[in-house]
TORKETI-542894 format. One record per residue: residue number from 1; residue in one letter; x, y, z of N, C-alpha, C in turn. Coordinates in Angstrom, 1 decimal, always signed. Layout:
BEGIN
NUM/a/X/Y/Z/X/Y/Z/X/Y/Z
...
# end
This chain:
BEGIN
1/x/+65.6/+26.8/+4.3/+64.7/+27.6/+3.4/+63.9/+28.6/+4.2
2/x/+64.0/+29.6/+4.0/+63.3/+30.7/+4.2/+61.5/+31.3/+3.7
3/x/+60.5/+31.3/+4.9/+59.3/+32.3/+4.3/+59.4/+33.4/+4.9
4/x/+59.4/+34.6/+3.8/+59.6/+35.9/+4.3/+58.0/+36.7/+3.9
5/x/+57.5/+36.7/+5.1/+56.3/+37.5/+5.4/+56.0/+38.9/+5.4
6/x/+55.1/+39.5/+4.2/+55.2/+41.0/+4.3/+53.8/+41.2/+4.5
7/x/+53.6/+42.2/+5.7/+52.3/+42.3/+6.0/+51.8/+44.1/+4.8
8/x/+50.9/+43.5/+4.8/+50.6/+45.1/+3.6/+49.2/+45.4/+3.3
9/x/+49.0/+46.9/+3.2/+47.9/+47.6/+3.6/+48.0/+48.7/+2.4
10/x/+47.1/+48.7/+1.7/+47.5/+49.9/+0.0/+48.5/+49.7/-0.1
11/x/+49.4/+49.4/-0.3/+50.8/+49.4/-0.7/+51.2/+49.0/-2.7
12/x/+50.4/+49.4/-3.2/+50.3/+49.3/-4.7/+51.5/+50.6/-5.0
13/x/+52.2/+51.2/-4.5/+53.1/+52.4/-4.8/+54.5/+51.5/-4.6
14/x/+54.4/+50.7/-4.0/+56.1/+50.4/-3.3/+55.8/+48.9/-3.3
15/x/+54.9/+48.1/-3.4/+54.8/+46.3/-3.5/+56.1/+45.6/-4.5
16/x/+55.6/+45.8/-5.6/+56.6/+45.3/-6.9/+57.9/+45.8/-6.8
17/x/+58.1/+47.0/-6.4/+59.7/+47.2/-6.2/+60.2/+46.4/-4.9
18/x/+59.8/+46.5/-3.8/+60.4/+45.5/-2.5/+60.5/+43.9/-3.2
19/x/+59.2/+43.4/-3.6/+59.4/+42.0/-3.9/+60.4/+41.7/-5.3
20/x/+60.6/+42.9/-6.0/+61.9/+42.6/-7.5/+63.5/+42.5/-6.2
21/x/+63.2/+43.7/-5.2/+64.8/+44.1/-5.0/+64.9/+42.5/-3.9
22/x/+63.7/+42.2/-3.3/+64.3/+40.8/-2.2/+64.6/+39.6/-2.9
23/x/+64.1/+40.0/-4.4/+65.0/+38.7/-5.6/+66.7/+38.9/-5.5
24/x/+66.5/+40.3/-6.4/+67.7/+40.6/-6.7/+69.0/+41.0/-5.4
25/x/+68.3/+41.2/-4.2/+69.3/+41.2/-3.3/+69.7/+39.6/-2.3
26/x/+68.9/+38.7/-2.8/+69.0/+37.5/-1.9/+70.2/+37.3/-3.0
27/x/+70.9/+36.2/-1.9/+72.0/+35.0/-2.4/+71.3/+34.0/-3.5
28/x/+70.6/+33.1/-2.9/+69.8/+32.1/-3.4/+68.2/+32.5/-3.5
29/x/+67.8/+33.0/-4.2/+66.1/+33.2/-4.5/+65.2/+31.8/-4.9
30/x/+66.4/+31.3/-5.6/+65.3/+29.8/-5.1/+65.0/+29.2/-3.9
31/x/+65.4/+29.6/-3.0/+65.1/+29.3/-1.4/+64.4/+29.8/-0.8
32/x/+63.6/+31.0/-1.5/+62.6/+31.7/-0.5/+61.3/+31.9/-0.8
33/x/+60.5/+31.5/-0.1/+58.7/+32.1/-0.3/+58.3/+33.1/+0.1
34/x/+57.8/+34.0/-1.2/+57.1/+35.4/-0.6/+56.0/+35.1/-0.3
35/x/+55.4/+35.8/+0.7/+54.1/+35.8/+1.5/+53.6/+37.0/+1.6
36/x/+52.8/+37.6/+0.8/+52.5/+38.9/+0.9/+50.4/+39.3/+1.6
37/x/+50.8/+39.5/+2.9/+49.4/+39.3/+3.7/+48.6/+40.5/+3.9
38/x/+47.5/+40.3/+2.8/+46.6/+41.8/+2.8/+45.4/+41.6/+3.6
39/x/+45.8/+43.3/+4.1/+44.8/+43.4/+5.2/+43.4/+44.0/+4.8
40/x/+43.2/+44.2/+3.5/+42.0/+44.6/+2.7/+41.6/+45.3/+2.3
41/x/+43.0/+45.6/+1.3/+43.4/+47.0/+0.4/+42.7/+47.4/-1.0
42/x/+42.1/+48.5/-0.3/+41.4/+48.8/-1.9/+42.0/+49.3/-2.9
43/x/+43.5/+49.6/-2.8/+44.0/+49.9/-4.6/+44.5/+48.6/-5.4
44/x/+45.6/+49.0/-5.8/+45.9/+47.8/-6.9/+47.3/+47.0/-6.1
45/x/+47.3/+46.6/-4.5/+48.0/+45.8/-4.0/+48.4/+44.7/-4.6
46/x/+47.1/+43.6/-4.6/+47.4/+42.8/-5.0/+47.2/+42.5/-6.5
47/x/+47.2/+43.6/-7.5/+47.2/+43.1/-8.7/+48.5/+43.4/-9.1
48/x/+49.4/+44.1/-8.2/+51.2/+44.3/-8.1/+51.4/+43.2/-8.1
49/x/+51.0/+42.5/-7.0/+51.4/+41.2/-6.8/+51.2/+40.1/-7.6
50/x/+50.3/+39.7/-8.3/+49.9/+39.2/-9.6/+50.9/+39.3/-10.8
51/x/+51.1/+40.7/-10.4/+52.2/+41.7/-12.0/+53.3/+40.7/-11.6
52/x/+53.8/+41.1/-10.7/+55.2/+39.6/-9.8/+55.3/+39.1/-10.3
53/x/+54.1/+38.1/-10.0/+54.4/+36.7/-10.3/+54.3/+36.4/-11.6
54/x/+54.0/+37.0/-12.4/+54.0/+36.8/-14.0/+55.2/+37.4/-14.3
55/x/+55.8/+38.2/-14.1/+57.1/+38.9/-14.7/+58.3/+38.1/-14.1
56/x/+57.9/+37.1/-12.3/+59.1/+36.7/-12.1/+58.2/+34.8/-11.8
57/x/+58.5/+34.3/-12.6/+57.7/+32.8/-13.1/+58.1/+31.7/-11.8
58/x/+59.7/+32.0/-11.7/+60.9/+31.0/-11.3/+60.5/+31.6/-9.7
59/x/+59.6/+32.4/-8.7/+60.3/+32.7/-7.5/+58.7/+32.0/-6.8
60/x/+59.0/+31.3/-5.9/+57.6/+31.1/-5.4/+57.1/+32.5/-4.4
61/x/+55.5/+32.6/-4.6/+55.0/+33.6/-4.0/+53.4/+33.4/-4.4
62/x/+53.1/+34.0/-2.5/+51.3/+33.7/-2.2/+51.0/+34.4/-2.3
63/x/+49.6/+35.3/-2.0/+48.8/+35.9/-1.4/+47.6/+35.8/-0.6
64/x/+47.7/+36.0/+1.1/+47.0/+35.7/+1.7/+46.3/+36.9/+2.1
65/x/+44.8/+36.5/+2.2/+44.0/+37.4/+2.4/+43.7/+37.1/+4.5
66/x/+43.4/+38.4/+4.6/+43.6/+38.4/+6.4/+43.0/+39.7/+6.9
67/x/+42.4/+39.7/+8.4/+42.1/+40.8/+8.7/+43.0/+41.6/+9.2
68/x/+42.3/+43.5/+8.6/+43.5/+44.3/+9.2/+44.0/+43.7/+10.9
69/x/+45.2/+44.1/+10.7/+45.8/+44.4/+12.2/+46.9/+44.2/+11.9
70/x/+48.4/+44.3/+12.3/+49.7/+44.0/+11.9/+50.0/+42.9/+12.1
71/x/+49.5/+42.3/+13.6/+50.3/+41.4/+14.4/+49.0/+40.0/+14.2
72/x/+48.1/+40.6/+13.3/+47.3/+39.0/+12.6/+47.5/+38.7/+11.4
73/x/+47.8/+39.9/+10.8/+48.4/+39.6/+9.2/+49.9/+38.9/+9.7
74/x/+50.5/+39.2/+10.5/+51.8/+39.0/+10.4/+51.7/+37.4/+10.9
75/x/+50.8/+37.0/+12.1/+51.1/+35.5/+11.8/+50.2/+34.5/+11.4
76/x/+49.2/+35.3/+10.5/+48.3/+34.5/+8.9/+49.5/+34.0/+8.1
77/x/+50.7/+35.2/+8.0/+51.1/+34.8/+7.6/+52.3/+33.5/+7.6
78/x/+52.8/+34.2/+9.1/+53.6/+32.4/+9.5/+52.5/+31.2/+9.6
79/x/+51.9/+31.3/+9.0/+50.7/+30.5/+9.6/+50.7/+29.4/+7.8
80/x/+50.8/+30.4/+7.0/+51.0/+29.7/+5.7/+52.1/+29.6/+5.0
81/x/+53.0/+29.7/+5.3/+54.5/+29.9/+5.4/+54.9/+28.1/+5.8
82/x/+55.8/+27.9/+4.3/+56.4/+26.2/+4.6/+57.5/+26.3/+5.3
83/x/+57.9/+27.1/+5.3/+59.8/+26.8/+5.9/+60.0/+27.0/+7.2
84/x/+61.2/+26.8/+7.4/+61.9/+26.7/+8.6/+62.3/+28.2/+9.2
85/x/+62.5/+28.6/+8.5/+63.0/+29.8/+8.9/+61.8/+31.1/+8.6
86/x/+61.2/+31.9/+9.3/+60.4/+32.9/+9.1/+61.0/+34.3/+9.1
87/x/+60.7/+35.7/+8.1/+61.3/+36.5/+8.4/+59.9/+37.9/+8.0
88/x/+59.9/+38.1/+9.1/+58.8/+39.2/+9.0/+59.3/+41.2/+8.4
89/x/+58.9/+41.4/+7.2/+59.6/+42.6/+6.4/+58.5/+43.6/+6.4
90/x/+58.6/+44.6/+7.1/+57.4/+45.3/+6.6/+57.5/+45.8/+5.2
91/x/+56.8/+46.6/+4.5/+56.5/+46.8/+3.0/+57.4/+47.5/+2.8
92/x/+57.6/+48.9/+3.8/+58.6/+50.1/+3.5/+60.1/+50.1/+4.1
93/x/+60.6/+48.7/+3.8/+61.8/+48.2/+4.5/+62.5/+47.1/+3.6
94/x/+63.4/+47.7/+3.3/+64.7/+47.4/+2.3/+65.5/+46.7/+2.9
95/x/+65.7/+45.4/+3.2/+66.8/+44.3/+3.5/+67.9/+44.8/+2.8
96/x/+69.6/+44.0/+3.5/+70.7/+44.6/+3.1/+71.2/+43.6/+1.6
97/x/+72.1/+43.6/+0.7/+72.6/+42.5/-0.1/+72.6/+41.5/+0.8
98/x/+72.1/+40.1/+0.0/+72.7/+38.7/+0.8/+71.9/+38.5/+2.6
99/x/+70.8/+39.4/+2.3/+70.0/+39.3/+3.7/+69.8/+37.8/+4.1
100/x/+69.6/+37.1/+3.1/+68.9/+35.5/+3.6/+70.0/+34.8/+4.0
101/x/+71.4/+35.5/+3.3/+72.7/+34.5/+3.7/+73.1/+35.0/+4.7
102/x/+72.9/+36.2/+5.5/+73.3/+36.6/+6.5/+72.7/+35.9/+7.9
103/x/+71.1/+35.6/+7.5/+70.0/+35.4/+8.4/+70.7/+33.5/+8.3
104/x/+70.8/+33.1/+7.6/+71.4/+31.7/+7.8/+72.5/+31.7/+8.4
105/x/+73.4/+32.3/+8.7/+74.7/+32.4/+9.2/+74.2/+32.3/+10.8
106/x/+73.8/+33.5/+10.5/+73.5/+34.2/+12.4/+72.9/+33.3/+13.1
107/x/+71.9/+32.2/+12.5/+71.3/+30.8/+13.0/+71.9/+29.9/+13.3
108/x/+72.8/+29.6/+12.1/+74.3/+28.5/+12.3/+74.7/+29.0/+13.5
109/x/+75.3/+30.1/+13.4/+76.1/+30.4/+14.8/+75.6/+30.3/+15.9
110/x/+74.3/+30.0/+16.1/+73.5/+29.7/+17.3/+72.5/+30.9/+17.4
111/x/+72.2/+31.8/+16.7/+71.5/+33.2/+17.2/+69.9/+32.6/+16.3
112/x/+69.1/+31.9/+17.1/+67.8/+31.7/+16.4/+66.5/+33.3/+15.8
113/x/+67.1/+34.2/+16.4/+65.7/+35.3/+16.4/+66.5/+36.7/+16.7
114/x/+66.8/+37.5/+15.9/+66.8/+38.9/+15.7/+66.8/+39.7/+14.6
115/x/+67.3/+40.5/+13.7/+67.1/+41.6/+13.3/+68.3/+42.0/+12.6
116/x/+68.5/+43.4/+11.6/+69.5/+43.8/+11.0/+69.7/+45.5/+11.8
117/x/+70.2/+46.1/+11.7/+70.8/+47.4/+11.9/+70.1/+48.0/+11.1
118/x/+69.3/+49.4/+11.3/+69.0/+50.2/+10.3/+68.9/+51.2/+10.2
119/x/+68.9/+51.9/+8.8/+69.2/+53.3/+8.5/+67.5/+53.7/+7.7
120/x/+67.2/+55.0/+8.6/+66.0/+55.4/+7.8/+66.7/+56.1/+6.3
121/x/+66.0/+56.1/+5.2/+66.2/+56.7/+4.3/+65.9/+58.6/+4.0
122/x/+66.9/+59.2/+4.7/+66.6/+60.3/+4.7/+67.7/+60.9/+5.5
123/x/+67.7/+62.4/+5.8/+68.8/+63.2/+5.9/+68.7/+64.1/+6.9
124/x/+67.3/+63.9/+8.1/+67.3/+64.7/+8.8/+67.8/+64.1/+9.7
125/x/+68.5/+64.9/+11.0/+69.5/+64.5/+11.9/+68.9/+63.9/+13.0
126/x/+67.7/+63.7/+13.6/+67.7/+62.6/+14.6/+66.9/+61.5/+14.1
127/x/+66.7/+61.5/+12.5/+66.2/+60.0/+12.3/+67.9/+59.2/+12.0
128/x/+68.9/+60.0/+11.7/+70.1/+59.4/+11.3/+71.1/+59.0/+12.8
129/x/+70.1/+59.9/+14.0/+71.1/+59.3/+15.1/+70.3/+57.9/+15.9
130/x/+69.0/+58.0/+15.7/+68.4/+56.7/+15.7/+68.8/+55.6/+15.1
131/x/+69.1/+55.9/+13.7/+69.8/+54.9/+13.2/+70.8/+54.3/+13.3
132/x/+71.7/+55.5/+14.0/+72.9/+54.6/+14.4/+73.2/+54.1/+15.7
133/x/+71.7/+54.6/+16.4/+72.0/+53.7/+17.8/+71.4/+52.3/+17.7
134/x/+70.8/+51.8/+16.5/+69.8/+50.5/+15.6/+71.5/+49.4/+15.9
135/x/+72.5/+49.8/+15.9/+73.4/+48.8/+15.9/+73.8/+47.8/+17.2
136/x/+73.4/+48.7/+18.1/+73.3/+47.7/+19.5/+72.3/+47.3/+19.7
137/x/+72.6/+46.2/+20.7/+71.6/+45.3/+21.2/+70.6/+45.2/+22.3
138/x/+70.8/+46.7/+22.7/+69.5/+47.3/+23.4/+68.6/+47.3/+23.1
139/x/+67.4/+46.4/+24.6/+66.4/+46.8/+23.9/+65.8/+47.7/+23.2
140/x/+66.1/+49.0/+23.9/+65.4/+50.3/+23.4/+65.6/+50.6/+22.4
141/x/+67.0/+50.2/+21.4/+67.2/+50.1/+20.3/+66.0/+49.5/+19.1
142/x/+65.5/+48.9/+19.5/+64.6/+47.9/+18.6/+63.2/+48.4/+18.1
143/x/+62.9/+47.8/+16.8/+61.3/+47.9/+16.4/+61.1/+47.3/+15.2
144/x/+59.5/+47.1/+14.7/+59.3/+46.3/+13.8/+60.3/+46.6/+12.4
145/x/+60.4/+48.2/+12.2/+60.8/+48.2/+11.3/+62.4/+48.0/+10.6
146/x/+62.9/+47.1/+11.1/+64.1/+46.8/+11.6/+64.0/+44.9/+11.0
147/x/+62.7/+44.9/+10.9/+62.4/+43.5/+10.1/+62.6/+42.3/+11.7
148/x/+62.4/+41.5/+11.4/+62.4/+40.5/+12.7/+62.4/+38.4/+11.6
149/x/+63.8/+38.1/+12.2/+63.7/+36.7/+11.6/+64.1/+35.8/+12.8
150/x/+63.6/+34.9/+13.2/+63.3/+33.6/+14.0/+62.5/+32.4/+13.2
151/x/+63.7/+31.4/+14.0/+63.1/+29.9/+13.6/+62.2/+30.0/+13.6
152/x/+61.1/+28.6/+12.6/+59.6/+28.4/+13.5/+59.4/+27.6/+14.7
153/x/+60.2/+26.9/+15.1/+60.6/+26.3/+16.4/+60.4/+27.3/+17.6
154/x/+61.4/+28.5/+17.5/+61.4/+29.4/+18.5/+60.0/+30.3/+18.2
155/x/+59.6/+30.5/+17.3/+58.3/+31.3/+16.9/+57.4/+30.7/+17.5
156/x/+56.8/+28.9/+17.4/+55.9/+28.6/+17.7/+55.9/+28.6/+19.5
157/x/+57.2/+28.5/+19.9/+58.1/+28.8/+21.2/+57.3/+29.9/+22.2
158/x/+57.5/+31.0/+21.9/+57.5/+32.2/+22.3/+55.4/+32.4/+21.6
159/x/+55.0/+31.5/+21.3/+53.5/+32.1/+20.7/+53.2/+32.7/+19.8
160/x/+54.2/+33.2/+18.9/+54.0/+33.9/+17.7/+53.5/+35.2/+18.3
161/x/+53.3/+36.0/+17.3/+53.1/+37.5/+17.5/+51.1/+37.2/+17.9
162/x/+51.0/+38.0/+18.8/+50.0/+38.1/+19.5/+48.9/+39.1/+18.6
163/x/+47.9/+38.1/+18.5/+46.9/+38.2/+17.5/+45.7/+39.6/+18.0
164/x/+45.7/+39.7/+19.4/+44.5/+40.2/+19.8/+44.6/+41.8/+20.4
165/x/+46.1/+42.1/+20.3/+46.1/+43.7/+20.9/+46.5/+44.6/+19.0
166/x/+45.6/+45.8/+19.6/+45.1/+46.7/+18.6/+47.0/+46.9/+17.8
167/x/+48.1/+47.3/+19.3/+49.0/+48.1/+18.6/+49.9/+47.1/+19.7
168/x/+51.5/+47.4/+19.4/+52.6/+46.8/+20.2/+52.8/+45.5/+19.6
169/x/+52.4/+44.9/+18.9/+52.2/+43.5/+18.9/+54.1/+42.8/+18.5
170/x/+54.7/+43.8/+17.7/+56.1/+43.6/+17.3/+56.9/+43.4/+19.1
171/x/+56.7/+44.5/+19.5/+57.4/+45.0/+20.7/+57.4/+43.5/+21.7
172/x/+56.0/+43.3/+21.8/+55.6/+42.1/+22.0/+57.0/+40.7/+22.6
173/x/+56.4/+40.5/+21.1/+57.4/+39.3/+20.7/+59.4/+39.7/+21.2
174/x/+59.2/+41.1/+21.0/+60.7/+40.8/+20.4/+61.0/+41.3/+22.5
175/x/+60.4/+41.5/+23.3/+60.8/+41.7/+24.5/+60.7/+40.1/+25.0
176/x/+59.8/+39.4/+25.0/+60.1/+37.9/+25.1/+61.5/+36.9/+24.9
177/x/+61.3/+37.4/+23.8/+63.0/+37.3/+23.4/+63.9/+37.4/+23.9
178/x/+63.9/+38.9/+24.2/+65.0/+39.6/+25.4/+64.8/+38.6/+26.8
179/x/+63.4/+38.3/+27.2/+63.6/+37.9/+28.5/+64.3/+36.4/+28.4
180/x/+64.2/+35.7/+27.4/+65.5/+34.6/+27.3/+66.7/+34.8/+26.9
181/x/+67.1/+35.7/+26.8/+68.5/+36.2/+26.0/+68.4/+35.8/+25.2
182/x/+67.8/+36.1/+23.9/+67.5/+35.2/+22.6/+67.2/+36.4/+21.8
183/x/+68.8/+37.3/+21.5/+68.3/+38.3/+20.3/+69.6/+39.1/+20.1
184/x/+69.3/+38.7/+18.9/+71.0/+39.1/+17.6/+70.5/+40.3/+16.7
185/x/+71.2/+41.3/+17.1/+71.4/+42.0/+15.8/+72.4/+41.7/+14.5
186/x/+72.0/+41.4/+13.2/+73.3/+41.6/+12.7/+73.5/+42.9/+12.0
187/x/+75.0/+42.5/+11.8/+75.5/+44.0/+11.7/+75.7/+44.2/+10.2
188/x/+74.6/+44.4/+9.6/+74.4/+44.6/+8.1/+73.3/+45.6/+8.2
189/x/+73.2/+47.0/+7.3/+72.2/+47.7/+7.4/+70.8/+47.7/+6.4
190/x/+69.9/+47.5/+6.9/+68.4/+47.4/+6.2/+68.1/+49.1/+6.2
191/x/+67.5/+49.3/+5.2/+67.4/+50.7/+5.0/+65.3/+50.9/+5.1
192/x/+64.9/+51.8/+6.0/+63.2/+51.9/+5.8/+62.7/+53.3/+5.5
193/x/+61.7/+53.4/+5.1/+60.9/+54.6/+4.8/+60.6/+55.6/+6.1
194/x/+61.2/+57.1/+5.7/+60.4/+57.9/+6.9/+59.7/+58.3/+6.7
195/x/+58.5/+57.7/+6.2/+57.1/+58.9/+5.6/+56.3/+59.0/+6.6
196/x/+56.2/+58.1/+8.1/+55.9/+58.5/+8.8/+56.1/+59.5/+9.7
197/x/+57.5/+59.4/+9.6/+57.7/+60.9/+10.3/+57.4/+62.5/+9.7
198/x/+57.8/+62.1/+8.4/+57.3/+63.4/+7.3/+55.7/+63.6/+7.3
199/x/+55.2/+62.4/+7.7/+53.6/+63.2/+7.7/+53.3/+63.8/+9.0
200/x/+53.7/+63.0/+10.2/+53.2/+63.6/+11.4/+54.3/+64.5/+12.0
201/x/+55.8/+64.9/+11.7/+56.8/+65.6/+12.2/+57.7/+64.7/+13.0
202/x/+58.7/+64.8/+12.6/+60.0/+64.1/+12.8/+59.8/+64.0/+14.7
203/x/+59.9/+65.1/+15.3/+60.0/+65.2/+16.7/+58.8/+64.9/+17.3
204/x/+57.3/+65.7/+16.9/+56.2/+65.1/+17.4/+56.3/+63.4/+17.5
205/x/+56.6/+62.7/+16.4/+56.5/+61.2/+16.3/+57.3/+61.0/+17.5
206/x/+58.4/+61.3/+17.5/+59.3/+60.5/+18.3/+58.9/+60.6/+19.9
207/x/+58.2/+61.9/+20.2/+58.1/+62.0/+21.2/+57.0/+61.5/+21.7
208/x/+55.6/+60.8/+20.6/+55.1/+59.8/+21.0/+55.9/+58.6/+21.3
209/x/+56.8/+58.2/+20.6/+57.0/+57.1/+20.6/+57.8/+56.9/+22.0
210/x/+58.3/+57.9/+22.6/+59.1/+57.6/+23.4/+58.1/+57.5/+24.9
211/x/+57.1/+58.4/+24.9/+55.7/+58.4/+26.1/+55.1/+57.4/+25.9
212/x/+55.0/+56.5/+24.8/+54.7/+54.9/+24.8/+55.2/+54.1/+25.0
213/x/+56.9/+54.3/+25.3/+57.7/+53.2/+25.7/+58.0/+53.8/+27.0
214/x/+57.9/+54.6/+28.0/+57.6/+54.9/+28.9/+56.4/+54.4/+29.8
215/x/+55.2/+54.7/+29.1/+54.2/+54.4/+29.9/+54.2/+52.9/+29.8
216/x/+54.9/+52.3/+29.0/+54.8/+51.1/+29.1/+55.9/+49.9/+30.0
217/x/+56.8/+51.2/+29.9/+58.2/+50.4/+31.3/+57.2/+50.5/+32.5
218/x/+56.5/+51.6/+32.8/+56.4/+51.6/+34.1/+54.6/+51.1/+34.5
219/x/+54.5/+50.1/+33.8/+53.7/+49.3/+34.1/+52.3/+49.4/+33.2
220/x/+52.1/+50.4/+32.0/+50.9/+50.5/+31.7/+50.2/+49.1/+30.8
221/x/+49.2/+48.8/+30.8/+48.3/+47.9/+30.2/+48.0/+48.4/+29.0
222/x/+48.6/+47.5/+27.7/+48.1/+47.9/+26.1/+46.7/+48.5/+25.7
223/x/+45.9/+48.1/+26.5/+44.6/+48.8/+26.9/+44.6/+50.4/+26.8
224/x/+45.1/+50.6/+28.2/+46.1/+52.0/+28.7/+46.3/+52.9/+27.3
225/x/+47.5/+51.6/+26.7/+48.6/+52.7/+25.7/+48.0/+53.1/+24.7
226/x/+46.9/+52.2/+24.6/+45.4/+52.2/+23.3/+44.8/+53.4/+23.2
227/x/+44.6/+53.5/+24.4/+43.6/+54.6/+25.1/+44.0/+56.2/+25.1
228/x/+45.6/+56.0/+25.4/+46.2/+57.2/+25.0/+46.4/+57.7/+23.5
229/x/+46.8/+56.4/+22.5/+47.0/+57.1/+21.3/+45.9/+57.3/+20.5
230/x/+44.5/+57.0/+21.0/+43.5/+57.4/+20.7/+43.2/+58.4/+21.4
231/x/+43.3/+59.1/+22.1/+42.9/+60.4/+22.7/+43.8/+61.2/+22.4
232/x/+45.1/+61.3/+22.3/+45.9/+62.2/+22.1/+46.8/+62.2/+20.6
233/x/+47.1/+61.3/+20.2/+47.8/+60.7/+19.1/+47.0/+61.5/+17.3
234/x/+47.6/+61.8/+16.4/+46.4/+61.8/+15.4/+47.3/+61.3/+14.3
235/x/+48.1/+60.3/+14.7/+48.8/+59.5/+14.1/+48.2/+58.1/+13.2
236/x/+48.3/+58.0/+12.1/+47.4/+56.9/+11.6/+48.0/+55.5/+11.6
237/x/+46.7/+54.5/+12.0/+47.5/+53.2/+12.3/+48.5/+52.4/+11.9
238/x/+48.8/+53.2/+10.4/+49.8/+52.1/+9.2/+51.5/+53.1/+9.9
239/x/+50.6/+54.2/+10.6/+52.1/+54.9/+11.0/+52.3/+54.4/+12.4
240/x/+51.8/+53.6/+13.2/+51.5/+53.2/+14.6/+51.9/+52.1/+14.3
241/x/+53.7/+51.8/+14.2/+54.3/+50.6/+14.7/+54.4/+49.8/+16.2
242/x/+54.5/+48.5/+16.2/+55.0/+48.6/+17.3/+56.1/+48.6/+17.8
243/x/+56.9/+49.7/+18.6/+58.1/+50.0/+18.7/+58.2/+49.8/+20.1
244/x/+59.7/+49.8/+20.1/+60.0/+50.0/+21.6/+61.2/+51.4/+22.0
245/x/+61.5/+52.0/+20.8/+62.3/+53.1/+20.9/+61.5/+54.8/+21.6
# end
């Protein structure tokens, strides 16, 4: 059985549609617990979430209250999460058909902790060649928005996602991973939102993103990388994943 943990921040625009479509796209929905972890949203988040669970009676689903941050909402909520299997979804990230049967498979087969392939939803040409380099198993390939499922075994293993840095906290975990060879992509595509890039510019973003995974191969301290996207960055925090691309 599966708890699939969505960490979420205002998200009253897009809540109820993710949590109807991870009904209607799971195999078995009686298998799974939604965990929806607010970071202390002042629109109507969690009264979507309420609308939910009255309109869908039969699916179990929480709401945990938590302080902002990604990577403390994210394991408040493995933290209240029953099952065996954890799968961390951001808000603006569409799993494929049959995501939970796929995520059960890849475990059977021995692959405890990785990720789906993914396509941003949109049509400009270097968010669609990112996408298609999301299918290998390079690290540099990888980021939160790409969703992240591991046992709780290996979760509690690796320390769970690291509660106390500002940003990276995804990157984190999922380079851990790498350092045990312990990370599967499967090859089914999750589709995510590019509103980050449409607010701040397709290329500007990226070219942060890639001077943060830079400064951070060659030795810099999260501190450091902190320091930079506060001085230079005017990127806002819900748009400041932690990536490694």
């Amino acid at each position: 059985m599966m708890s699939i943990v969505i960490p979420a921040l205002n998200e009253e625009q897009g809540i109820f549609h993710l949590l109807e479509l991870l009904v209607d796209r799971a195999k078995d929905p009686n298998l799974l617990e939604l965990i929806v972890v607010d970071g202390g949203s002042v629109d109507d988040t969690l009264q979507e979430v309420n609308r939910f669970s009255k309109a869908f009676p039969q699916v179990a689903i929480k709401s945990v209250d938590s302080d902002k941050g990604r990577g403390i909402q994210l394991h408040n909520g493995a933290l209240a999460g029953a099952h065996d299997i954890l799968y961390f979804l951001h808000a603006d990230s569409h799993p494929p058909k049959n995501y939970d049967s796929h995520i059960y498979k890849a475990i059977a087969a021995g692959n405890p902790a990785g990720c789906f392939c993914m396509r941003f939803r949109s049509w400009h040409w270097w968010l669609i060649i990112i996408g298609w380099f999301s299918r290998f198993s390079w690290k540099v390939s990888r980021g939160g928005d790409q969703s992240q499922y591991i046992t709780r075994e290996l979760y509690n293993k690796m320390g769970g996602y690291n509660t106390t840095v500002p940003i990276y906290e995804d990157y984190l975990l999922i380079n851990k991973l790498y350092e045990i060879d312990t990370y599967h992509v499967i090859q089914k595509w999750l589709t995510t939102s590019s509103r980050r890039y449409e607010d701040v510019g397709v290329l500007k973003l990226q070219w942060f993103y890639l001077t943060i995974y830079w400064k951070k191969r060659n030795g810099a301290s999260i501190d450091e990388i902190y320091e930079y996207y506060l001085k230079w960055c005017d990127v806002p925090r819900e748009s400041m994943e932690s990536v490694s691309e």
